[in-house]
C-alpha positions as CSV (number, residue, x, y, z in Angstrom):
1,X,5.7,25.0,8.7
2,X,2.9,27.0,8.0
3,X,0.3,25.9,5.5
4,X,-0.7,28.0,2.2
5,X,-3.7,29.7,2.1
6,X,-4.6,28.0,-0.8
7,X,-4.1,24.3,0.2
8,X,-6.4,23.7,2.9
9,X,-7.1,20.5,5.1
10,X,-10.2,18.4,4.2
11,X,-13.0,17.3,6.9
12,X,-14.8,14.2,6.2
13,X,-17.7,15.7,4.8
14,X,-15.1,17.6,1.9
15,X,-14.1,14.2,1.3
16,X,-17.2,12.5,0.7
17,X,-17.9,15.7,-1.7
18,X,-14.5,15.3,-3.4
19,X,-14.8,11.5,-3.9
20,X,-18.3,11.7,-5.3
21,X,-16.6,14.2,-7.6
22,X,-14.2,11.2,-8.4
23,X,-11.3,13.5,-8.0
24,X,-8.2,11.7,-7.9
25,X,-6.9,10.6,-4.6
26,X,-2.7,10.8,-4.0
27,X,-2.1,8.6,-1.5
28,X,1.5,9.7,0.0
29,X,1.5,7.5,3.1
30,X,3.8,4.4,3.5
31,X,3.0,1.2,1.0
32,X,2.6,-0.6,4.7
33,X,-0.1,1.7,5.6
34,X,-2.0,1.6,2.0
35,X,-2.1,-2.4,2.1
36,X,-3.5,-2.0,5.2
37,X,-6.3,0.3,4.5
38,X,-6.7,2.8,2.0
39,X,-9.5,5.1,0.5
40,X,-11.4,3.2,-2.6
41,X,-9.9,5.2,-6.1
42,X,-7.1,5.7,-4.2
43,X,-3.6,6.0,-6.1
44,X,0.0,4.8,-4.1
45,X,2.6,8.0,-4.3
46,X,5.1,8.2,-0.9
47,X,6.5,11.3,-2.1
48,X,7.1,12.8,1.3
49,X,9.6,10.2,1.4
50,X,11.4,9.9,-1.9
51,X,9.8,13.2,-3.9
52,X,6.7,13.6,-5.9
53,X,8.5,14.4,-9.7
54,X,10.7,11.0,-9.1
55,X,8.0,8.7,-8.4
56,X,4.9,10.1,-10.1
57,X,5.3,8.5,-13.8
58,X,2.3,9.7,-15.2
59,X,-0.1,9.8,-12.3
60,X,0.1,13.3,-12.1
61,X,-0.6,15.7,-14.9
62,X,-0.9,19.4,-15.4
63,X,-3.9,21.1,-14.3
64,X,-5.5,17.7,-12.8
65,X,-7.5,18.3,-9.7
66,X,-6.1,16.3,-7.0
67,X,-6.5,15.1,-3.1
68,X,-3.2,14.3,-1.3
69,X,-4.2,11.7,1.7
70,X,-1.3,12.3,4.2
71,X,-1.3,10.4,8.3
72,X,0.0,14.6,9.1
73,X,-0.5,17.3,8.0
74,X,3.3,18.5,7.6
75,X,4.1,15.1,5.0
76,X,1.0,16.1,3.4
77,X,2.2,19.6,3.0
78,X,5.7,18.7,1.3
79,X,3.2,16.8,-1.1
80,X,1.1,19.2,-1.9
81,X,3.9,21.5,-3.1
82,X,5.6,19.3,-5.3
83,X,2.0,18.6,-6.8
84,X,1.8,22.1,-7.4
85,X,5.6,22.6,-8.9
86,X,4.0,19.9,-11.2
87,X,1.1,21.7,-12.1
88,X,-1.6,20.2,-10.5
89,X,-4.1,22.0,-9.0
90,X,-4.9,20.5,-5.1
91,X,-8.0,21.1,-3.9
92,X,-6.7,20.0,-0.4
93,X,-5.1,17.8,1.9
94,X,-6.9,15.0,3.7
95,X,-5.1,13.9,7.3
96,X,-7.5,12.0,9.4
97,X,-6.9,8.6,11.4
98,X,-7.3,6.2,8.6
99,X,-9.0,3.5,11.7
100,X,-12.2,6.5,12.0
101,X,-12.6,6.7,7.7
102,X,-14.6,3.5,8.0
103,X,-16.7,5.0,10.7
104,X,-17.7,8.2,9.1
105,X,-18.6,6.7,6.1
106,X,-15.5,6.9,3.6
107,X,-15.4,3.9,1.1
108,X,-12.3,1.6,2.1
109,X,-10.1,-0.9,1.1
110,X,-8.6,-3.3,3.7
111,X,-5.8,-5.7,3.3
112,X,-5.5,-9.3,4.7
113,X,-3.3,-8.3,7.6
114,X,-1.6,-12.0,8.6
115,X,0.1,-13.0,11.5
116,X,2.4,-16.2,11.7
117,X,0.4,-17.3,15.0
118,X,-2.8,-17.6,12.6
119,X,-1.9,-18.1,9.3
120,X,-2.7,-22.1,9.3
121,X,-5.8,-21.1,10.4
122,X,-6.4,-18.4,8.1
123,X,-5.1,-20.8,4.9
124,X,-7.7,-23.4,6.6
125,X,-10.9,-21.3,6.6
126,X,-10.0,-19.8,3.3
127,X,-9.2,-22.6,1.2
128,X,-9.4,-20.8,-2.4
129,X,-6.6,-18.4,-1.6
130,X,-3.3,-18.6,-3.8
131,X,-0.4,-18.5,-1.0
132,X,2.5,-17.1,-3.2
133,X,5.9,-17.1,-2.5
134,X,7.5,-13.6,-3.6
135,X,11.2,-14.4,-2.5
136,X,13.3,-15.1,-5.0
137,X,14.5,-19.1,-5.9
138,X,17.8,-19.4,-4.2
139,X,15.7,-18.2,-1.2
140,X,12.9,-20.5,-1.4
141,X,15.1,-23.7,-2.7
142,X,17.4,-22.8,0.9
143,X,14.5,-22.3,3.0
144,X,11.0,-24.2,1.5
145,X,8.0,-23.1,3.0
146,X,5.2,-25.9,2.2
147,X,2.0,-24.3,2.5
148,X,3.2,-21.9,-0.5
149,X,0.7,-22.6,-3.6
150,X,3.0,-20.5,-6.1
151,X,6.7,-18.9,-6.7
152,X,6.6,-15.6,-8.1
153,X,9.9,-14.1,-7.5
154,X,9.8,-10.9,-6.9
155,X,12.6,-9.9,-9.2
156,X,10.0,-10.5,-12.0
157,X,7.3,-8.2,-11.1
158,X,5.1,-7.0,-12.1
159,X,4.9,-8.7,-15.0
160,X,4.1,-11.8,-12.7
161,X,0.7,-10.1,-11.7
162,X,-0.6,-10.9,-14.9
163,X,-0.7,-14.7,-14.0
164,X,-2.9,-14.3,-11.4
165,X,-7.0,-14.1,-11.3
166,X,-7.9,-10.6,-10.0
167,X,-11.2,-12.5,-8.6
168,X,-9.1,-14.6,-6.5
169,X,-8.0,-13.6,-2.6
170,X,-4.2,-14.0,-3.1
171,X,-1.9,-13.9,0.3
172,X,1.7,-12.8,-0.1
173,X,4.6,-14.1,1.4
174,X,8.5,-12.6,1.3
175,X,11.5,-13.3,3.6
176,X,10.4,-10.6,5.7
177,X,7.8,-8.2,5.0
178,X,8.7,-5.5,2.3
179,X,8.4,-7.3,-0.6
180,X,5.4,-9.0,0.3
181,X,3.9,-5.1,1.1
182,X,4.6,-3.6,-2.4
183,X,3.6,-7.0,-4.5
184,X,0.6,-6.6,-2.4
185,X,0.3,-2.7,-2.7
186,X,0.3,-3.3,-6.9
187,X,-2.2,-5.9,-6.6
188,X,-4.5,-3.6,-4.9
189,X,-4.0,-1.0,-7.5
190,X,-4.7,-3.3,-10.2
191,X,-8.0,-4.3,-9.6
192,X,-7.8,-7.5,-7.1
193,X,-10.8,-7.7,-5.1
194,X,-8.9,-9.5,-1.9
195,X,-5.1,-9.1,-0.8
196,X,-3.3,-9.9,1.8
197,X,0.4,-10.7,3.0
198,X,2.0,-12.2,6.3
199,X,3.5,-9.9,8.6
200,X,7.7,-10.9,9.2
201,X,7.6,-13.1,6.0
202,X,9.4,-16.2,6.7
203,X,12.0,-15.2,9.0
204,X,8.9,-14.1,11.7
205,X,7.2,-17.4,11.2
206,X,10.5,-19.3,12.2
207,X,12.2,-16.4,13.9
208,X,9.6,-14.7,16.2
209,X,11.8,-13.5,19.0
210,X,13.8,-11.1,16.2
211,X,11.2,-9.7,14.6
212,X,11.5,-6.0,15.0
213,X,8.5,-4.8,13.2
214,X,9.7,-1.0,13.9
215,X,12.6,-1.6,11.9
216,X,10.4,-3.7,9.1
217,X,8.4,-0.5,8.5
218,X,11.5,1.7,8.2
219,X,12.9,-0.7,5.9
220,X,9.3,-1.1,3.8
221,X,9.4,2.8,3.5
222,X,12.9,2.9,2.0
223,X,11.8,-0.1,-1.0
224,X,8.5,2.1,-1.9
225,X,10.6,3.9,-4.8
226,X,9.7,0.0,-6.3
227,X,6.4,-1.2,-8.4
C-alpha cells in the first residue's frame, strides 16, 4: 500500500526534533511490546489492531499534532489514516527497531522483563518490590503462589492502581501473561518509575514445557481493547 505524500516516515534525527517539540507520541504497537520498551511521553493506542476511533477516548483530538510509533510501516499507515479521519494532523510515522532507539539517543522506557528461571533471584536482589497478584480470587485461593506481596484482581482495575506507590518498582504477576502486560502497560502510563511483570504468569512457572509464548502474544494483542 502506498504511502501519502503527506504522511512521511520519520528518521531518528526527525524524532529527536519532534520529541523536543513534545509532540505527542501514538504508540500503535502491541501492549507486549510497549511494557517492554517504549519512547518516554509515549501514549498506548493498538489501533492497527482494533481501530483508532474505538480505542482513542480522548487521546486524540482535532487538529493535534501527532507521531504514530509503528514496528512497519504498513500498521503505521492504517494508523495514520484513522488519525486523520479524526482530525489530527500527523506529522509522520516513526518505524525503526525499537532495540537501536536506545542507541541513537531516543529517551526510553524499559520494563522489568521476568523470566520464571530468575524470578527468586530477581525478588532476592530487589527486596522493595511489591510482587502483586493480578489473577482474580478463585484463581489465587485454587492455585496460591507464596512469594506474592499483594492481590489485586484484575477485574478491579484500574481503580486498584491507586493503592499503589508510583515511587515503588511493582512486578506483575497473572495466570499467564496478558493481564499482567496491560496492568503493567497502565502503570507505565500513569507515572510509575519501575514496572515489570513475569513472562507465562503462573502457569509458565509451574508449566514450562507448555508455554507457547507465540500464542501468549497473539492472545495479549486480542485483550489490548482493555485499560
Amino acid at each position: 500500500m502506498p504511502l501519502e505524500p503527506r504522511i512521511v516516515m520519520l528518521t531518528y534525527d526527525d524524532m529527536r526534533r519532534q520529541m523536543a517539540r513534545h509532540v505527542k507520541l501514538i504508540d500503535v504497537r502491541t501492549p507486549e511490546q510497549f511494557v517492554q520498551l517504549h519512547l518516554v511521553g509515549s501514549i498506548p493506542l493498538p489501533g492497527p489492531r482494533f481501530g483508532m476511533s474505538l480505542l482513542a477516548d480522548g487521546q486524540i483530538h482535532p487538529e493535534e499534532r501527532i507521531v504514530i510509533v509503528s514496528d512497519d510501516a504498513v500498521s503505521g499507515h492504517i494508523a495514520a489514516q484513522e488519525a486523520n479521519l479524526m482530525g489530527a494532523e500527523v506529522v509522520g510515522i516513526f518505524a525503526s527497531l525499537p532495540r537501536s532507539w536506545e542507541k541513537r539517543g531516543l529517551p526510553v522506557i524499559k520494563g522489568d522483563v521476568v523470566h520464571p528461571d530468575t524470578l527468586l533471584t530477581y525478588l532476592h536482589d530487589n527486596p522493595q518490590v511489591e510482587f502483586v497478584d493480578v489473577r482474580e480470587k478463585m484463581e489465587q485461593i485454587r492455585f496460591p503462589f507464596p512469594p506474592v506481596t499483594r492481590s489485586m484482581p484484575f477485574s478491579l482495575w484500574p481503580e486498584q492502581a491507586r493503592l499503589l506507590d508510583p515511587a515503588r518498582p511493582v512486578l506483575l504477576m497473572s495466570g499467564k501473561d496478558q493481564r499482567s502486560i496491560l496492568a503493567a502497560r497502565h502503570l507505565m502510563v500513569q507515572g510509575f518509575s519501575r514496572v515489570g511483570y513475569l513472562v507465562g504468569g503462573y502457569h509458565r512457572y509451574h508449566h514450562p514445557r507448555v508455554y507457547d509464548p507465540k500464542e501468549a502474544a497473539r492472545t495479549t494483542a486480542r485483550h489490548g481493547v482493555f485499560i
